[in-house]
C-alpha positions as CSV (number, residue, x, y, z in Angstrom):
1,X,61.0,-28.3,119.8
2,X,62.8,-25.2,117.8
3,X,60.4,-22.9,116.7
4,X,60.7,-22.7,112.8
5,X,58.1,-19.7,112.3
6,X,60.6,-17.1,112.5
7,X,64.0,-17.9,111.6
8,X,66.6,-17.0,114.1
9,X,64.2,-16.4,117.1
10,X,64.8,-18.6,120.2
11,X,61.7,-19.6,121.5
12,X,60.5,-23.0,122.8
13,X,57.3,-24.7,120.7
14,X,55.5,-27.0,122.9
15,X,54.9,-30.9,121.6
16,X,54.1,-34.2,122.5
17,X,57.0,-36.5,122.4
18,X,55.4,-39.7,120.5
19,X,58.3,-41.7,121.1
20,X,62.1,-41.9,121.8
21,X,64.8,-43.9,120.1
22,X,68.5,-43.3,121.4
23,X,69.1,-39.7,120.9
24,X,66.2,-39.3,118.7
25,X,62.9,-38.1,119.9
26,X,59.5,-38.2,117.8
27,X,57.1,-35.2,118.3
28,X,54.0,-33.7,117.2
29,X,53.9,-30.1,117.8
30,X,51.3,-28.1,119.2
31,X,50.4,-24.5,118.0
32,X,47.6,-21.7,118.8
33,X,46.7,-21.9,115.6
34,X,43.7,-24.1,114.4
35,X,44.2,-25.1,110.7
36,X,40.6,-26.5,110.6
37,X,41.6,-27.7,106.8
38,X,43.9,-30.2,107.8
39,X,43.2,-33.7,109.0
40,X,45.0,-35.0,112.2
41,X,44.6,-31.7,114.2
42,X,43.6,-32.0,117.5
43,X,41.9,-29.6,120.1
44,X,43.2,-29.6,123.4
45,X,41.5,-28.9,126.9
46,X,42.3,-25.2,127.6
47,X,45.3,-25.0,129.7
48,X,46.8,-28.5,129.0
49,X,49.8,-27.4,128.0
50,X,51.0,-25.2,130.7
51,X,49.8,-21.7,128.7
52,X,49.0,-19.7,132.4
53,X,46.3,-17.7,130.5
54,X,44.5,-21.2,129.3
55,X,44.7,-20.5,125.3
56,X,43.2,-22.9,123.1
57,X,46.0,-24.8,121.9
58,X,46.3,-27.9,119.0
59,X,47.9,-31.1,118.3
60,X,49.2,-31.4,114.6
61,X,49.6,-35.1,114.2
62,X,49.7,-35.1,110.5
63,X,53.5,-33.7,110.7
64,X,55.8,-35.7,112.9
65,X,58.8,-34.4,113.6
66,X,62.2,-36.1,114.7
67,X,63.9,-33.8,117.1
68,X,67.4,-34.1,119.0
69,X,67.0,-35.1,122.4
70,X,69.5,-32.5,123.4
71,X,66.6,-29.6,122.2
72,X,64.7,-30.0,125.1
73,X,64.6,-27.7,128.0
74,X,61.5,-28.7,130.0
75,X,58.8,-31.2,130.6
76,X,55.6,-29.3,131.1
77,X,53.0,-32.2,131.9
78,X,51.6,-35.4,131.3
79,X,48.8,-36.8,128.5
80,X,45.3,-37.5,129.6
81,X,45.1,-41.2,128.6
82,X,41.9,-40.7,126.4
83,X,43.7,-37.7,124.0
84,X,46.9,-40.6,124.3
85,X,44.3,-42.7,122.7
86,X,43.4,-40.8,119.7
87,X,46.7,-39.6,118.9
88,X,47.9,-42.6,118.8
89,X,44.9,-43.7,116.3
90,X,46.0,-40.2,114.6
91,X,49.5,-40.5,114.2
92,X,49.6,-44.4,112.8
């Protein structure tokens, strides 16, 4: 997804897509940065999102985003079925 920290730097932002209508894609993004103050955020298993140097990483499923399908450039993996679960219980 475009990566909104620093305006007009291209660099991809890892997410989760959440779901897909037409040309439309819903995502939760994923950061390095824990924002232990927030509700919906989501350690991941080191590595789980393709970092070669297996960063912690996190799921922030208290801001969805809709995202042009066009935006993306790569698929990096798939969701372990028990994280699937509780961002699904997250994000509804």
């Amino acid at each position: 997804m475009p990566y909104e920290d620093q305006p007009g730097v291209a660099k991809d932002r890892p997410c989760l897509v959440l779901a897909v209508r037409g040309r439309k894609v819903t995502v939760a993004k994923i950061t390095s940065k824990y924002h232990d103050e927030r509700d919906g955020v989501i350690p991941l298993p080191p590595g789980a999102v393709g970092d070669s140097r297996g960063r912690a990483s996190f799921l922030e499923t208290d801001e969805l985003r809709d995202v042009p399908l066009r935006e993306f450039r790569r698929r990096v993996g798939v969701v372990d079925p028990v994280l699937w679960d509780q961002v699904r219980h997250l994000a509804n």
